[in-house]
C-alpha positions as CSV (number, residue, x, y, z in Angstrom):
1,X,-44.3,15.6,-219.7
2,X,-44.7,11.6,-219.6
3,X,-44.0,9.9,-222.8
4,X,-48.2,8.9,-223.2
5,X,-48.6,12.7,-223.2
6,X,-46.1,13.2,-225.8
7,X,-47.1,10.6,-228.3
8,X,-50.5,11.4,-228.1
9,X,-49.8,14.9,-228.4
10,X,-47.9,13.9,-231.4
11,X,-50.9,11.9,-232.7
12,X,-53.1,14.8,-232.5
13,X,-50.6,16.7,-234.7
14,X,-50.1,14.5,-237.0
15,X,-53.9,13.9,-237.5
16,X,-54.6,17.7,-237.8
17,X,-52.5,18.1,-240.3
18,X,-53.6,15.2,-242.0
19,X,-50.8,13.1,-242.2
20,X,-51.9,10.3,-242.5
21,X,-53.0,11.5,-245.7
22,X,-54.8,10.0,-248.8
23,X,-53.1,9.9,-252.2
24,X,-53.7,8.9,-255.5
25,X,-51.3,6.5,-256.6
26,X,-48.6,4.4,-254.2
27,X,-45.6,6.0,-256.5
28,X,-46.4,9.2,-254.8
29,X,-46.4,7.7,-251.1
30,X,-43.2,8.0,-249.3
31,X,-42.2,5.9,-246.0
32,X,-44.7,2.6,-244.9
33,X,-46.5,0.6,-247.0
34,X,-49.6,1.6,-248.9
35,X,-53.0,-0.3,-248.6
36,X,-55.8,0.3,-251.5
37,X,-59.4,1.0,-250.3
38,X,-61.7,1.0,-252.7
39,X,-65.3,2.8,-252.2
40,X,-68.8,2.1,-254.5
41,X,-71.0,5.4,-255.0
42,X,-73.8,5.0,-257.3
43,X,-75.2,7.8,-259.3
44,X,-78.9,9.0,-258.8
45,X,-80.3,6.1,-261.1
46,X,-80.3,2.6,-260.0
47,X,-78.9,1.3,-263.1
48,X,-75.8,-0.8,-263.0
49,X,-73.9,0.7,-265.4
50,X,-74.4,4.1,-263.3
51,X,-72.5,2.3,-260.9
52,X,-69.1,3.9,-260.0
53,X,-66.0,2.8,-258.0
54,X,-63.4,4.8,-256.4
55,X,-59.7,3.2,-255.5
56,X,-57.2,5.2,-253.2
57,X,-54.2,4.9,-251.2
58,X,-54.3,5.0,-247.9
59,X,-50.5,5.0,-245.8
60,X,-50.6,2.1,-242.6
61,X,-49.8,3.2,-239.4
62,X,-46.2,3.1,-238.8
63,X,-43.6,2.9,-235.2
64,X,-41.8,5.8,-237.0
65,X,-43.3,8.8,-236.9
66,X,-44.7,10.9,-240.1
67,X,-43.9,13.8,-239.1
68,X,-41.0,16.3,-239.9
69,X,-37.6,15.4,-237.9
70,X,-37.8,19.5,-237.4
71,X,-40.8,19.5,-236.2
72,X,-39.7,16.5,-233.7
73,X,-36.6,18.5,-232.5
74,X,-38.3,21.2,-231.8
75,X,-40.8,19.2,-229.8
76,X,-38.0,17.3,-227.8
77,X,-36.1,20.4,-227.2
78,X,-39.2,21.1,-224.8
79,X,-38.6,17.7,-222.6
80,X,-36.8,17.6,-219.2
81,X,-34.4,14.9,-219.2
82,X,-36.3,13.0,-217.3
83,X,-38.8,12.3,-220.5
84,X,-35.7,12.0,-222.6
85,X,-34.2,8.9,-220.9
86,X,-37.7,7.7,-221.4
87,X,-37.8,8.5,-224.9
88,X,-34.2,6.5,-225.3
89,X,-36.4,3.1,-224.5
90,X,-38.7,3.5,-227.5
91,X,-37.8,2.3,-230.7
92,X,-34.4,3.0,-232.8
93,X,-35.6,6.5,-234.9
94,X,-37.1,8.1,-231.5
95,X,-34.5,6.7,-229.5
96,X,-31.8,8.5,-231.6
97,X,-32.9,12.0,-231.4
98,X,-33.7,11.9,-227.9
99,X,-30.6,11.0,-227.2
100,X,-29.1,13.5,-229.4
101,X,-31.1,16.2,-227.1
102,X,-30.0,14.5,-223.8
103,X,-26.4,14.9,-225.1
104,X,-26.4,18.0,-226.7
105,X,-25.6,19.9,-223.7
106,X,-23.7,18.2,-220.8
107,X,-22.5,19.5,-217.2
108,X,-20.4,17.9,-215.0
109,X,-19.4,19.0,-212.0
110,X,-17.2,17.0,-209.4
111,X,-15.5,13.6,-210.1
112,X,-18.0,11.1,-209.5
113,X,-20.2,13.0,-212.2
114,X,-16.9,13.2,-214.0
115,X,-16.0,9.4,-214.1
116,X,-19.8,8.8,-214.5
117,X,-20.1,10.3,-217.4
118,X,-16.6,9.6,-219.4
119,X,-16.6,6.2,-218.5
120,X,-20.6,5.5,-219.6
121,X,-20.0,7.6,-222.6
122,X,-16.6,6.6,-223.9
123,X,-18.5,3.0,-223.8
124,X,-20.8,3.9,-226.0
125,X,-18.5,6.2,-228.0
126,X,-21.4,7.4,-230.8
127,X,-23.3,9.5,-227.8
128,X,-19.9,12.0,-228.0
129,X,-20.6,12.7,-231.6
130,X,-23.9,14.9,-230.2
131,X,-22.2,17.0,-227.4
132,X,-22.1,20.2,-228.4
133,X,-22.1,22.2,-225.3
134,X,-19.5,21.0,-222.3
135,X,-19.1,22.6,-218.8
136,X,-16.4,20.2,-217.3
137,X,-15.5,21.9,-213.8
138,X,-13.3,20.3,-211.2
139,X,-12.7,23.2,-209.1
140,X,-13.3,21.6,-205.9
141,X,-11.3,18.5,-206.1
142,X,-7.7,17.4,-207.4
143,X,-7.8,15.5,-210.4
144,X,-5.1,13.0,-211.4
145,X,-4.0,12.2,-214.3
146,X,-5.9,9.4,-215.2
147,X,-9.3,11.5,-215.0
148,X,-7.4,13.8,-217.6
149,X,-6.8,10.8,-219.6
150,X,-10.2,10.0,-219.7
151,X,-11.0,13.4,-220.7
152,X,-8.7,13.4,-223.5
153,X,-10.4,10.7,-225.0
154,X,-13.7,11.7,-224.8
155,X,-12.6,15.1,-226.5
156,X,-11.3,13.4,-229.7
157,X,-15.1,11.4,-229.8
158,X,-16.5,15.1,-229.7
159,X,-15.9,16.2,-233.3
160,X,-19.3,18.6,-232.7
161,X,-18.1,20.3,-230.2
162,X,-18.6,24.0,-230.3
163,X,-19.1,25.6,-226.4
164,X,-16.2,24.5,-224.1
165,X,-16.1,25.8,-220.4
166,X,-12.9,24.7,-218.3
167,X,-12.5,25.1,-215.0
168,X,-9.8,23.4,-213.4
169,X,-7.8,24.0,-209.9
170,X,-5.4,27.0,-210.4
171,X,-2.1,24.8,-210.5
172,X,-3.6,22.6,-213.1
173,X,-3.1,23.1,-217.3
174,X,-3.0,20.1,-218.9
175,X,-3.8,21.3,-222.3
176,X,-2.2,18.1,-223.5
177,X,-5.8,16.6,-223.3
178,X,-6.2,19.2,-226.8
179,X,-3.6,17.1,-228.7
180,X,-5.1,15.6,-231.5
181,X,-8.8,17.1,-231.1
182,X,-10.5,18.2,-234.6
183,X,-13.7,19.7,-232.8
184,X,-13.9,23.8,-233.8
185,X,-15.1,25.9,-231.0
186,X,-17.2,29.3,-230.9
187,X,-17.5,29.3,-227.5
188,X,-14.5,28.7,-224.8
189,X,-14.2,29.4,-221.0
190,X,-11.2,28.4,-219.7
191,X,-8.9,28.4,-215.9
192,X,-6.0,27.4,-217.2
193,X,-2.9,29.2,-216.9
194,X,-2.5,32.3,-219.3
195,X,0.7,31.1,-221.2
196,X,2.4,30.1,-224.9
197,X,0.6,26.4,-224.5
198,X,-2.8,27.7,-224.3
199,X,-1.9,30.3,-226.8
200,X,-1.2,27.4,-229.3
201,X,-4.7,26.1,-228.8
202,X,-6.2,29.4,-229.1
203,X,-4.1,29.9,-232.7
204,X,-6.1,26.3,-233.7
205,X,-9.4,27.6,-232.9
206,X,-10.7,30.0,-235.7
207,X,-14.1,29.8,-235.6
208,X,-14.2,31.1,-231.8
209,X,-16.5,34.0,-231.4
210,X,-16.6,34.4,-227.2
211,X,-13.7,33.9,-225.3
212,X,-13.4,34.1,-221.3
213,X,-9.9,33.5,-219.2
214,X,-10.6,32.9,-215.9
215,X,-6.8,32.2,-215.2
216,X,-5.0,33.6,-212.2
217,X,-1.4,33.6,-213.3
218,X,-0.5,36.7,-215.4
219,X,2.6,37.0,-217.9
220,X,3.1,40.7,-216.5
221,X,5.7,41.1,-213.5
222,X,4.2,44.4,-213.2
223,X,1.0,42.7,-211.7
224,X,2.5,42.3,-208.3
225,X,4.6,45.6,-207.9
226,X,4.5,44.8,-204.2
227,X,7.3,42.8,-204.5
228,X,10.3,44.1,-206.0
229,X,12.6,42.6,-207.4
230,X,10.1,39.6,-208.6
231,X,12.3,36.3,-207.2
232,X,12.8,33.8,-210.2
233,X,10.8,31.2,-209.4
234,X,7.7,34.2,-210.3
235,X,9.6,35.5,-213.8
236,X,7.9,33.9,-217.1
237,X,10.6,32.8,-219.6
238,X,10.3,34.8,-223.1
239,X,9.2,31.3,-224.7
240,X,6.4,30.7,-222.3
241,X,4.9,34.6,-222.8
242,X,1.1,34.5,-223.8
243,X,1.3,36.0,-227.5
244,X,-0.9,35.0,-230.2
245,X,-0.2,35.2,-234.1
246,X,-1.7,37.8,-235.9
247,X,-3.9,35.7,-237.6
248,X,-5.4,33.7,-234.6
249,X,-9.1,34.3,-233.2
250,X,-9.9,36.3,-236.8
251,X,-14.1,36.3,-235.6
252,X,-13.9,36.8,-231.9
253,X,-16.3,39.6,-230.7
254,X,-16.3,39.1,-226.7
255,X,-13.8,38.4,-224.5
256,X,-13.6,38.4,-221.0
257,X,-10.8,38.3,-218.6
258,X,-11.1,38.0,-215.0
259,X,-7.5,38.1,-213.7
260,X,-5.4,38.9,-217.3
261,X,-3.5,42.0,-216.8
262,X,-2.6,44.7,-219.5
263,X,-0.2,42.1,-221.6
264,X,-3.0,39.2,-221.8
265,X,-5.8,41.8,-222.8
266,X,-3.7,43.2,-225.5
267,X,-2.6,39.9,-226.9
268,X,-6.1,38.8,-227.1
269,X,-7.9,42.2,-228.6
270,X,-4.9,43.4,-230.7
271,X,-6.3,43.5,-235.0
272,X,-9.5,41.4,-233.8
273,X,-13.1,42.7,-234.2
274,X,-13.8,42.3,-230.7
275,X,-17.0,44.4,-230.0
276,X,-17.7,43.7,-226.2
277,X,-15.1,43.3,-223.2
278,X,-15.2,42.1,-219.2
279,X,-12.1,43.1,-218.2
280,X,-10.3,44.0,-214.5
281,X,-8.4,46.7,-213.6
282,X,-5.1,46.8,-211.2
283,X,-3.3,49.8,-209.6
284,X,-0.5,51.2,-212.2
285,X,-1.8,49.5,-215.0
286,X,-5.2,50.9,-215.7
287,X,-4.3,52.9,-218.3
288,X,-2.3,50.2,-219.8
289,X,-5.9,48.0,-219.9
290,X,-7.7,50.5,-221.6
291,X,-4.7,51.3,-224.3
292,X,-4.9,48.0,-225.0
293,X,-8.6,47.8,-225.6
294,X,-8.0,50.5,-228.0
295,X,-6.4,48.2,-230.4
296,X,-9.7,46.5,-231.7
297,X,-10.3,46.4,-235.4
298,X,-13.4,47.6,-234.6
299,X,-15.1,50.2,-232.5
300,X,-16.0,48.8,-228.8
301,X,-19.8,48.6,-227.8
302,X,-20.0,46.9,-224.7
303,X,-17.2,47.3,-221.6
304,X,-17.6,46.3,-217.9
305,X,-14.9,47.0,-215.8
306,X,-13.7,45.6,-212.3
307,X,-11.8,48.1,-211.1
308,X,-9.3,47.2,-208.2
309,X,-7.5,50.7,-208.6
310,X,-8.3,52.8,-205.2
311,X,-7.8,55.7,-207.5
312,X,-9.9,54.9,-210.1
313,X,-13.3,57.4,-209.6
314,X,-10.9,60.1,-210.2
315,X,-10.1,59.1,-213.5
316,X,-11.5,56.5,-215.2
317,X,-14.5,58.3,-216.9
318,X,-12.6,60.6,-218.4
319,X,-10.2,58.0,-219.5
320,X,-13.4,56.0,-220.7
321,X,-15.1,58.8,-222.6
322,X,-12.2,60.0,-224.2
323,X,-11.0,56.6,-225.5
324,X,-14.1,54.5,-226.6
325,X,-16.7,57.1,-227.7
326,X,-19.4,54.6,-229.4
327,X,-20.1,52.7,-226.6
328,X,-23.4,51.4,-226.1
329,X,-23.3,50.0,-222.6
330,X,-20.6,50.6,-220.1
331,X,-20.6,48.6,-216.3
332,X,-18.7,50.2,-214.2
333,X,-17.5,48.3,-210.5
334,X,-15.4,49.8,-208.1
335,X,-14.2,47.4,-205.2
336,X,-11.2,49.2,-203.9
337,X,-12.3,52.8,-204.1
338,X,-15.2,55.3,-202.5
339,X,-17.0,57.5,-203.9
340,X,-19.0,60.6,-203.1
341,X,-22.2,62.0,-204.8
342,X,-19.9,65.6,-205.4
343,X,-17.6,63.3,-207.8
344,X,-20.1,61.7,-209.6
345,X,-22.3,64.7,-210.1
346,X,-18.6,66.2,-211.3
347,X,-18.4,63.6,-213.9
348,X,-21.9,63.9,-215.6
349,X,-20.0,67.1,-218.6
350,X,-17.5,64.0,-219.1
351,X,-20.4,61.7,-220.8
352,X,-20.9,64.2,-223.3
353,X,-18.2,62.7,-225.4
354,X,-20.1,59.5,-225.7
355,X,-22.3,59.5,-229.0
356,X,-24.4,56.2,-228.3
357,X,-24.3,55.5,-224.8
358,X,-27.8,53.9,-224.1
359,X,-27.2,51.9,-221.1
360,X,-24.9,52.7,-217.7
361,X,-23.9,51.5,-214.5
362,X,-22.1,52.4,-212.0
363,X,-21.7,50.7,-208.1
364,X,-19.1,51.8,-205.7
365,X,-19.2,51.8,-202.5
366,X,-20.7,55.1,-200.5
367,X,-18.4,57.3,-198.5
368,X,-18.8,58.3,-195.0
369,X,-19.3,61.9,-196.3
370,X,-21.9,61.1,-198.9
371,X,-23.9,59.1,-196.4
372,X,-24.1,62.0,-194.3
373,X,-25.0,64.4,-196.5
374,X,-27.7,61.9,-197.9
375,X,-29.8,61.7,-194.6
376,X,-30.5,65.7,-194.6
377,X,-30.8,66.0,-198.0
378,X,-33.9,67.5,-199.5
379,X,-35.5,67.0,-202.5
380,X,-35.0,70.5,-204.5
381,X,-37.0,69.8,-207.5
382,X,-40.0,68.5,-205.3
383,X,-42.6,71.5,-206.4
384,X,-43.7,70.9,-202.6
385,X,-40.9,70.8,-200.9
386,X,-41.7,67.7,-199.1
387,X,-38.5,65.5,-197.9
388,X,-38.3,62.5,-199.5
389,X,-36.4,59.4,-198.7
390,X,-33.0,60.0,-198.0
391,X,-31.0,58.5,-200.5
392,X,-33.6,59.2,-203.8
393,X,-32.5,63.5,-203.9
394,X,-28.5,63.1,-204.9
395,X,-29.3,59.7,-206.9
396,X,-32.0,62.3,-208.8
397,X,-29.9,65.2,-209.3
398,X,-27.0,63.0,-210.8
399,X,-29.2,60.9,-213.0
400,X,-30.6,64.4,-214.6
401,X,-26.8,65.9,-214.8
402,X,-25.7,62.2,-216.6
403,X,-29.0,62.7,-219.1
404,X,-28.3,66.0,-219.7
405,X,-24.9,65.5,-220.9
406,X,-25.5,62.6,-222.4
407,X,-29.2,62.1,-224.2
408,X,-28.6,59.0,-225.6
409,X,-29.2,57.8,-222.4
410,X,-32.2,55.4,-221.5
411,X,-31.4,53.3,-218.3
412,X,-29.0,54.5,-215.6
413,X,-28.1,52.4,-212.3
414,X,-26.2,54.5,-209.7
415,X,-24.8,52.8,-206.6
416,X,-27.7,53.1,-204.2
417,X,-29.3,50.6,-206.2
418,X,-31.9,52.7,-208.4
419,X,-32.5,51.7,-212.0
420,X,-33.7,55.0,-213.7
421,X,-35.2,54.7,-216.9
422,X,-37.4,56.4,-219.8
423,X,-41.1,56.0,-218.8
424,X,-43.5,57.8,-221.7
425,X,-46.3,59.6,-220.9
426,X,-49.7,59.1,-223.2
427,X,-50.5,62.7,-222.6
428,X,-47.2,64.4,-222.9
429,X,-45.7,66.5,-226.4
430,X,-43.2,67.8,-225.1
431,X,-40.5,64.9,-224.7
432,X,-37.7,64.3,-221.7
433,X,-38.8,66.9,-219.0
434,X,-35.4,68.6,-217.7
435,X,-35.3,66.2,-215.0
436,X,-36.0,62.3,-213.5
437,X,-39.2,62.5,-211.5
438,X,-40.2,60.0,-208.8
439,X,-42.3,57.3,-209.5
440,X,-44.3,54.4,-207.7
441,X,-44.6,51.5,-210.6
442,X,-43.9,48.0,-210.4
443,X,-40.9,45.6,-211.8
444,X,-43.7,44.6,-214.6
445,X,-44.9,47.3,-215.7
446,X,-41.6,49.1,-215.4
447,X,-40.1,46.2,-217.9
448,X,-42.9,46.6,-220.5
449,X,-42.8,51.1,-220.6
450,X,-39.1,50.8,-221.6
451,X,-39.9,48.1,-224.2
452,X,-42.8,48.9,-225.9
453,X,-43.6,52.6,-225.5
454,X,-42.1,55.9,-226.3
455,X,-39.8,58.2,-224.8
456,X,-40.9,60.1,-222.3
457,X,-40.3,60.8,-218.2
458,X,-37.9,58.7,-216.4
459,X,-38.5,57.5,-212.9
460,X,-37.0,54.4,-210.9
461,X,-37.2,50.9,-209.9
């Protein structure tokens, strides 16, 4: 959208909802100057003294517009950023909010970008005061410590700041660029190492509601029990350890951790009301994890797990059901384990523990076994007995076993890839038939059945 279209889109509003109105004295008129117009009407007689004359107000055109700065922001909100650095050239009032827009969310990626941006900005130091999303991500280069100190600067400018996203290169932490800030953060995503430092940020951030670690280095010696005894250089001293004060993060409700181990995740959720978690699993300490998760002030509704534990498929439901039984949604990923259809099928009675379950996934990768059995199986609820496809009969049977152990159940994605859902029928009284049934529908109207109509058959993606 050009900056002609805009304005005279603008103009059309304005003038449809009059206003540039009239009013009836200038006391009452608020913003440019007032100019009287006055208008003769004369009565049906053509006597003088019939004669009447009307005077009204009428507001001048003015380079600011009239209407609502709500109504403006939402408008701009619309705008590439292309029409916002055209919008920066008009004059002072427009000029400001479009560059509040252009700065209210800023990415940079790289170091040019990075000493593009901090440089231009810390020259013109008011621009900061708008950021109040960041995504500063240097991954694929080696900062120095001048870049940092540019950084720094441009952080105590950001007194707005409220969504902060981190990403550094894994032997990098300088949360010295933190000193001094006084933004308040909901939102933080973060590389940097998992240790007391970055705890002593966290403990100055109350108002942070999501929190992701992306940080590789774990406080836990247990996290490589491939090498035993750990050497020194690997042990973290007791005054370094990751531990937060009781009263730190008191409104966080999602927290994600790519690489913490048991110790990070139970320093983070411990007495906090965190309702939804993205957390990996490692061999021997996947029952740690979950114990951990366990300590929530609140119930749990959301979990995806990463699960790096070969013997995971064996266990983990159980583990799951037994531990968090209002989930909502549970993800489930298996990267180091197999799995056969016999197992899941086996693991449909342990959903019966979960009271709200509504949404599950759960993607491993197939055995040799259940591949084999897949490409004779046979459809055995097909009324016909025709064969169907060869990997739709197990991924059938185990989405009826889940549903029947757990009717709470409305969308179930099983590793071949098949998104079974509820599908009503307009014809149908009597409910969830006692098993999914194929269908042929598209994405579209797939989307719409789950989200507008009523229970009723489930089929597939």
């Amino acid at each position: 959208m050009t900056t002609d279209t805009l304005y005279n889109t603008l103009q059309r509003f304005a003038e449809s909802t009059q206003d540039f109105a009239r009013v009836a004295t200038p006391e009452a008129a608020h913003g440019p100057p007032m100019k009287k117009a006055c208008v003769s009407a004369s009565s049906s007689t053509s006597l003088p003294s019939s004669a009447t004359k009307t005077c009204e107000y009428v507001r001048q055109p003015s380079l600011r517009p009239s209407l609502p700065v709500e109504i403006l922001d939402a408008v701009f909100s619309y705008l590439p950023r292309i029409s916002l650095k055209s919008l920066m050239v008009a004059n002072s009032f427009v000029s400001t909010l479009a560059t509040r827009h252009l700065y209210h969310t800023v990415v940079v990626n790289g170091p040019k970008v990075a000493v593009a941006f901090l440089t231009t900005s810390l020259r013109q130091v008011h621009v900061l005061k708008y950021v109040r999303d960041l995504s500063f991500t240097m991954t694929s280069a080696t900062p120095i410590s001048n870049l940092y100190a540019l950084l720094h600067r441009a952080l105590l400018e950001m007194t707005e700041l409220q969504a902060l996203s981190l990403e550094l290169p894994k032997t990098h932490s300088p949360l010295w660029i933190f000193d001094d800030c006084t933004f308040k953060l909901k939102r933080f995503v973060t590389s940097v190492t998992c240790r007391r430092p970055l705890a002593k940020f966290l403990e100055q951030q109350n108002q942070i509601v999501d929190l992701t670690l992306r940080g590789c280095q774990t406080d836990s010696t247990s996290f490589l029990p491939f090498i035993d005894p750990l050497p020194p250089s690997l042990l973290v001293p007791d005054f370094d350890t990751f531990i937060l004060s009781p009263d730190a993060l008191p409104r966080l409700k999602a927290f994600n951790a790519v690489h913490s181990d048991a110790c990070v995740v139970q320093a983070v959720v411990q007495g906090r009301p965190v309702e939804s978690v993205s957390i990996p699993l490692y061999p021997e300490m996947s029952v740690a994890a979950l114990d951990a998760l366990q300590m929530s002030s609140t119930p749990l509704k959301k979990l995806s797990v990463i699960s790096f534990d070969p013997a995971a498929p064996s266990f983990l439901i159980e583990a799951l059901a037994k531990r968090f039984e209002q989930l909502e949604a549970l993800h489930l990923v298996m990267l180091m384990a197999e799995y056969n259809n016999e197992l899941l099928e086996q693991s449909g009675p342990l959903l019966s523990n979960f009271r709200c379950l509504k949404y599950i996934t759960f993607m491993a990768a197939d055995s040799q076994a259940s591949t084999t059995h897949a490409q004779t199986a046979t459809n055995a609820d097909n009324e016909d007995g025709e064969s169907q496809p060869t990997n739709e009969p197990d991924e059938a049977h185990i989405a009826k076993v889940w549903h029947r152990a757990c009717p709470s159940l409305k969308t179930i994605i099983l590793p071949k890839g098949k998104v079974w859902f509820q599908q009503s029928t307009p014809d149908s009284s009597s409910g969830l038939p006692p098993f999914p049934v194929n269908g042929n529908i598209s994405q579209t109207a797939a989307t719409s059945t789950l989200a507008d109509q009523e229970e009723g058959q489930w089929t597939y993606l």
